[in-house]
C-alpha positions in Angstrom: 0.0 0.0 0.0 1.2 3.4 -1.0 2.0 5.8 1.9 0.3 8.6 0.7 1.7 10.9 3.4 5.3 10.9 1.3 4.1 10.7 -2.1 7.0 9.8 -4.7 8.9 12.0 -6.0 10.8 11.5 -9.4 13.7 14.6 -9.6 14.8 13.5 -12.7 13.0 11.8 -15.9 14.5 10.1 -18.8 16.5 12.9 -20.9 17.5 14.0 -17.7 15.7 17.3 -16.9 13.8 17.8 -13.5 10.2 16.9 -12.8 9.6 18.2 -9.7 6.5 19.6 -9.8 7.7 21.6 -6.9 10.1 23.3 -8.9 7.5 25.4 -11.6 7.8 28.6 -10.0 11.1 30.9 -9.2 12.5 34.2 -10.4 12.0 35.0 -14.6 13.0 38.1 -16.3 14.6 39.8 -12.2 10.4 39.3 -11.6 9.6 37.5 -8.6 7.0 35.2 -8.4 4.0 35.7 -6.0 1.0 34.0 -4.7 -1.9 32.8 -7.3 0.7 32.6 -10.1 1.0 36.6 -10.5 4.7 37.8 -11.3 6.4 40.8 -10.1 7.9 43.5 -12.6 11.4 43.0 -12.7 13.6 45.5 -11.6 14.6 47.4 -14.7 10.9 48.1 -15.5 11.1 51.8 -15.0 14.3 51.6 -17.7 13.6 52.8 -21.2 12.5 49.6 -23.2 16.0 49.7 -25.4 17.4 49.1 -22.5 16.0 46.1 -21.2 18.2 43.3 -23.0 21.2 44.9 -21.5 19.8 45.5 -18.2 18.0 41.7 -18.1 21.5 40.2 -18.3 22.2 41.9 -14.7 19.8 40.1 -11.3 19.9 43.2 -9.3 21.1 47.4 -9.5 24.1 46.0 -7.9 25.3 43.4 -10.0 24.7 46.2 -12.8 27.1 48.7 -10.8 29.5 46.0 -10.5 29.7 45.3 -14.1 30.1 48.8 -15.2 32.8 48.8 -12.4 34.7 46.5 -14.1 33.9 47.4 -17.9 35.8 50.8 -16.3 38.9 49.1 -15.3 39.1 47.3 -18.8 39.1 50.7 -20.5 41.4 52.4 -18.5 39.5 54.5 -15.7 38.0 57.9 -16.2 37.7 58.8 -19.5 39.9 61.1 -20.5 38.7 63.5 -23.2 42.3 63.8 -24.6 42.7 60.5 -25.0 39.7 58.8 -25.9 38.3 59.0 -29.8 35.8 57.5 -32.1 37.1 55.1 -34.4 36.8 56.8 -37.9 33.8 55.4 -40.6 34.8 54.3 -44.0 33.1 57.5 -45.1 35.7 59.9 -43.2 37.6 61.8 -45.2 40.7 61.6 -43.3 40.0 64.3 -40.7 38.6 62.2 -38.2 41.6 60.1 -39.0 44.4 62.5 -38.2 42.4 63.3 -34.9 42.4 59.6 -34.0 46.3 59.3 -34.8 46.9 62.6 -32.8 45.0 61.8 -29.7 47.5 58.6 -30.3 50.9 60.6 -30.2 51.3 62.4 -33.9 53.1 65.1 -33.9 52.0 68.4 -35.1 55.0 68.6 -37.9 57.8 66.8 -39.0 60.3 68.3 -36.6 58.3 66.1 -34.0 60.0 63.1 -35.2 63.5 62.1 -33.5 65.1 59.5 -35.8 68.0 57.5 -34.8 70.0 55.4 -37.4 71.5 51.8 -37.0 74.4 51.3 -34.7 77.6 51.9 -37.3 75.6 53.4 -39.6 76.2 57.2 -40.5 73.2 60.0 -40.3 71.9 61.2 -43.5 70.5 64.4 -42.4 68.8 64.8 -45.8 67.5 61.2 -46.3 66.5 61.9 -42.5 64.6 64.6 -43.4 62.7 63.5 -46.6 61.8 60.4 -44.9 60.0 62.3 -41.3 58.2 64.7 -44.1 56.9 61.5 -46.0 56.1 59.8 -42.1 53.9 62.9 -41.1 52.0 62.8 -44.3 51.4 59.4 -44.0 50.3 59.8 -40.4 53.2 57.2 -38.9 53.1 57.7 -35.6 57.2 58.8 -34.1 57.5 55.1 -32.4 57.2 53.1 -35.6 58.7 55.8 -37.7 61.7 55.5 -35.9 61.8 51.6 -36.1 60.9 52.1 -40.2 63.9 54.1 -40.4 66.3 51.8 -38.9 65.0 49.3 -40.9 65.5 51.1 -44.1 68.9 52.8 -43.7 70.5 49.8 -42.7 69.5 48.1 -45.8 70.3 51.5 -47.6 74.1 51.2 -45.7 74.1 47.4 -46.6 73.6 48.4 -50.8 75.8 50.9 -50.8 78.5 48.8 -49.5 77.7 46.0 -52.1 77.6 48.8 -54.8 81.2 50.0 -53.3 82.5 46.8 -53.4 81.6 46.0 -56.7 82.9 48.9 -57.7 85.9 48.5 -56.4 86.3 45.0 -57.7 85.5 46.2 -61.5 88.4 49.0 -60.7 91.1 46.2 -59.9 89.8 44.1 -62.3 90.4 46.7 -65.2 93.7 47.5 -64.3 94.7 44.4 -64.1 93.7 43.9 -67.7 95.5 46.9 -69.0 98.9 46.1 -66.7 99.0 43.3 -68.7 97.8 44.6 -72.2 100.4 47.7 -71.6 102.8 46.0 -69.7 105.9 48.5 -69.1 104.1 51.3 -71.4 101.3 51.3 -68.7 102.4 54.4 -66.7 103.3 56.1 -70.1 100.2 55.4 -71.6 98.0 56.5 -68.5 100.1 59.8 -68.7 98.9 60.2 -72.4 95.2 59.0 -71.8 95.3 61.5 -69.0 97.0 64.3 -71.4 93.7 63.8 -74.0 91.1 63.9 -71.1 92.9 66.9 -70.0 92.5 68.5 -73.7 88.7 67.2 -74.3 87.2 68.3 -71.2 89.6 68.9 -68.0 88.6 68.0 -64.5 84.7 68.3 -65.9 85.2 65.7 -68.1 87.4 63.5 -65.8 84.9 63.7 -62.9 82.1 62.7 -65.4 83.8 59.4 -66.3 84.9 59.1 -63.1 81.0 59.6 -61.5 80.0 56.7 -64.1 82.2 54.1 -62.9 84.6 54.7 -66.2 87.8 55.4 -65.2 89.6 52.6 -65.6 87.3 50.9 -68.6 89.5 49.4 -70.5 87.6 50.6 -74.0 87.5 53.9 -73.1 91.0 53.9 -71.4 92.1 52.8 -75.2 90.6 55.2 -77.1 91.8 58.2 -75.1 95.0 56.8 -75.2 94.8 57.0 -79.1 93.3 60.7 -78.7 95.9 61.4 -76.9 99.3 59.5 -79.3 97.2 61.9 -82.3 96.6 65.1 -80.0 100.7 64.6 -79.7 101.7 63.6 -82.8 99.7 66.5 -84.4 100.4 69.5 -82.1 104.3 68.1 -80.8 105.9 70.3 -83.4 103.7 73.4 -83.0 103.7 73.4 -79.0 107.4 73.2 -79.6 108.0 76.3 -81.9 105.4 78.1 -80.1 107.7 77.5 -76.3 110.6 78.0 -78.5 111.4 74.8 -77.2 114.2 72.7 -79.9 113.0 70.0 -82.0 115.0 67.1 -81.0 113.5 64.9 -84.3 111.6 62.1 -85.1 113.2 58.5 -84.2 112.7 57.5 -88.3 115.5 55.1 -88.8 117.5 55.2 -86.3 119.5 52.8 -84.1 117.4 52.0 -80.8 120.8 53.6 -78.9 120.3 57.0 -81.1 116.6 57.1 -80.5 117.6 56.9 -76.8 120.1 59.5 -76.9 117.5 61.9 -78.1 114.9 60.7 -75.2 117.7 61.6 -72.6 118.4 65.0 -73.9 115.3 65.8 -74.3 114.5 64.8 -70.9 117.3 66.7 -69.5 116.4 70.0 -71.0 112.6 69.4 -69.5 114.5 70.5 -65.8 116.8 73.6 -67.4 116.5 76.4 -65.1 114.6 79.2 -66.6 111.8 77.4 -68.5 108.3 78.1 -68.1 105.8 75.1 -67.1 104.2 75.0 -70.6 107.6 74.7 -72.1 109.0 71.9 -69.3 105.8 69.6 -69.8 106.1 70.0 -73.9 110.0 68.7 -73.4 108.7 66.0 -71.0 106.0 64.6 -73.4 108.4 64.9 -75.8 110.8 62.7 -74.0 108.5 60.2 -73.3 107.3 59.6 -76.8 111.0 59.1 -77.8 112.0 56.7 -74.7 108.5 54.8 -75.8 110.1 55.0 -79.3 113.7 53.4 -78.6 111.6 50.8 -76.0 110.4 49.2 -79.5 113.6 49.7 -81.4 115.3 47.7 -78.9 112.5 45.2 -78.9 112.7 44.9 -83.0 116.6 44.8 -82.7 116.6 42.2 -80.0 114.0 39.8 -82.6 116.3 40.4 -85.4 
């Protein structure tokens, strides 16, 4: 027989939620629920309606406080008027932009920026400046425009020194060619290749080819040095009647020891006190030509 003073009670039923009949009433919505089934208002009911959903998510005023408590602390306190914004719309025509950046640390002009370049690496005041006038305009606030800048002249730094070293190889590499193309005429022949840059253009000219990596090219070091052997043979004879300076001849025919002869004296009146400059340098040229001259005389002589 059933003892119908404890009637059974089943708390849970087969998917596992409760059946306790006892259990139908409780709190819905913050309401509170009275006698005869009637419900409370809950406690945000004086609230504006828009505000219900939040304010449902909250039991009490309390537990409301305490969230806005904390939703303070995750933004950082009191708002601060100087540094609090609103995040710029996709319609904003970049005003509302440069406020944002700003309120965020921008400086009001270039001169706001304080660059520092890679350890080892030299300032470039103008690069320095071109790139802090290119960093305002852009809005790249001074933090990361000073880590951009690192970044770029060190790679900058890095080129150059490939670029110089390069260069530098090309140089040896080229005179290495015309050593051995010129072999003992090499410091003759520069002094003539230098003698027709001098006449075409001067220091101009020579810092030109020079600027372009030139210098040494081993085409262009050949034909100046042919500019130069006519620029002599042409005006030789009227540089030296013009210094007054004696025509010591032409090697022609002549024994390689002859030619030589000639090379010396010339040579020797190059230093004679009591020339001019114009009229040392005209004996000088003149003697190298002829010492070039007897080099090969002695060279055909010795094949002979």
């Amino acid at each position: 027989m059933t003892d119908t003073r404890y009637p059974s009670i089943r708390f849970f039923d087969e998917t596992g939620g409760t059946e306790n009949p006892q259990d139908t009433g409780g709190q819905q919505d913050g309401g509170q629920q009275q006698a005869g089934g009637q419900q409370d208002a809950p406690w945000y009911a004086g609230l504006p309606e828009d505000l219900h959903g939040t304010a449902s998510k909250y039991a009490s005023v309390e537990e409301l406080a305490r969230g806005y408590q904390n939703a303070q602390k995750l933004i950082g306190g009191a708002r601060d008027a100087s540094r609090t914004f609103q995040v710029p719309g996709q319609d904003d025509d970049g005003t509302g932009l440069r406020e944002a950046l700003t309120k965020l640390g921008l400086p009001k002009d270039q001169d706001g920026y304080k660059l520092e370049p890679p350890e080892g690496v030299p300032a470039d005041t103008e690069l320095a400046q071109a790139f802090t006038k290119t960093a305002f305009d852009l809005g790249i606030l001074p933090k990361q425009a000073n880590e951009l800048f690192q970044w770029y002249a060190g790679v900058a730094s890095k080129e150059a020194e490939a670029q110089q070293f390069q260069a530098d190889t090309q140089h040896a590499q080229n005179l290495e060619v015309l050593q051995r193309e010129w072999g003992d005429a090499f410091d003759q022949n520069v002094q003539t290749l230098n003698s027709a840059v001098e006449a075409l253009g001067g220091k101009e000219f020579r810092d030109a080819i020079n600027e372009a990596g030139l210098g040494t090219h081993p085409a262009l070091a050949r034909g100046l040095l042919k500019i130069g052997g006519l620029l002599r043979e042409d005006g030789m004879r009227d540089a030296l009647r013009a210094t007054g300076t004696p025509d010591f001849g032409t090697p022609g025919n002549q024994t390689p020891a002859a030619i030589r002869a000639k090379a010396e004296e010339a040579n020797r009146s190059a230093h004679e006190p009591g020339i001019s400059p114009r009229e040392a340098r005209a004996r000088a040229e003149k003697a190298q030509v002829l010492f070039a001259e007897a080099r090969k005389a002695e060279a055909r002589a010795g094949r002979n």
